[in-house]
C-alpha positions, 0 to 999 in steps of 0.5 A, a space after each residue: 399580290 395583295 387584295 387590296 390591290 386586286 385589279 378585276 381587270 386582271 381576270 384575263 385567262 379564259 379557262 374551263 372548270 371542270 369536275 372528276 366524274 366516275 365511271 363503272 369501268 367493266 371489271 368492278 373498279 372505277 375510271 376518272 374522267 371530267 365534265 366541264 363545270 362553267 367557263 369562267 375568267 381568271 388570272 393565272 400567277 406563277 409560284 415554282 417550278 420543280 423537278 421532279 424524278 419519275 421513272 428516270 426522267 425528270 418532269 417539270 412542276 409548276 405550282 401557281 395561283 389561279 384568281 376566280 371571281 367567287 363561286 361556291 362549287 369550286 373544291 380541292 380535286 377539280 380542274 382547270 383547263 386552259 387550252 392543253 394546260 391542266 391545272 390540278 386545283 390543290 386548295 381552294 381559299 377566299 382571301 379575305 373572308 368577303 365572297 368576292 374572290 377565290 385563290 385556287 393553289 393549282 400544280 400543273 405538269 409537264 410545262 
């Protein structure tokens, strides 16, 4: 989809931003957890669908695209979070240079 014939309207899936935190786990390294950033609006365009062998067992990947109305705070390591769906934010660009719109490039397991 084309900018140029973005639809607003389109921003239909309610999702939770949500920021890796560290924690001190006890024994000097560290767990990752998230805390929720905002909930926001957004559309979510499907791109592939790998396989992926892990341990002698497929796992499904599923790549997508994930409109956002601009935000200065979103970055690469974030999350989206829809329901049970996580989507791993991979890459985070403004389409056309004007501050209206991000496209998050997302990778989701397990669907």
């Amino acid at each position: 989809m084309g900018l140029v014939d973005f639809d607003p309207g389109a921003l239909t899936a309610r999702l939770r931003l949500e920021r890796p935190v560290e924690s001190p786990d006890g024994q000097g390294g560290a767990t990752v957890g998230f805390e929720t950033v905002a909930d926001l609006w957004a559309r979510i365009e499907p791109l592939t669908a790998d396989v992926e062998e892990v341990a002698a067992a497929g796992r499904v990947i599923v790549s997508h695209h994930v409109w956002l109305r601009f935000r200065a705070d979103v970055a690469a390591g974030m999350r989206l979070v829809k329901g049970m769906r996580r989507f791993a934010i991979e890459s985070v660009r403004d389409p056309d240079e004007t501050g209206r719109y991000l496209v998050c490039r997302c990778r989701e397991d397990g669907r």
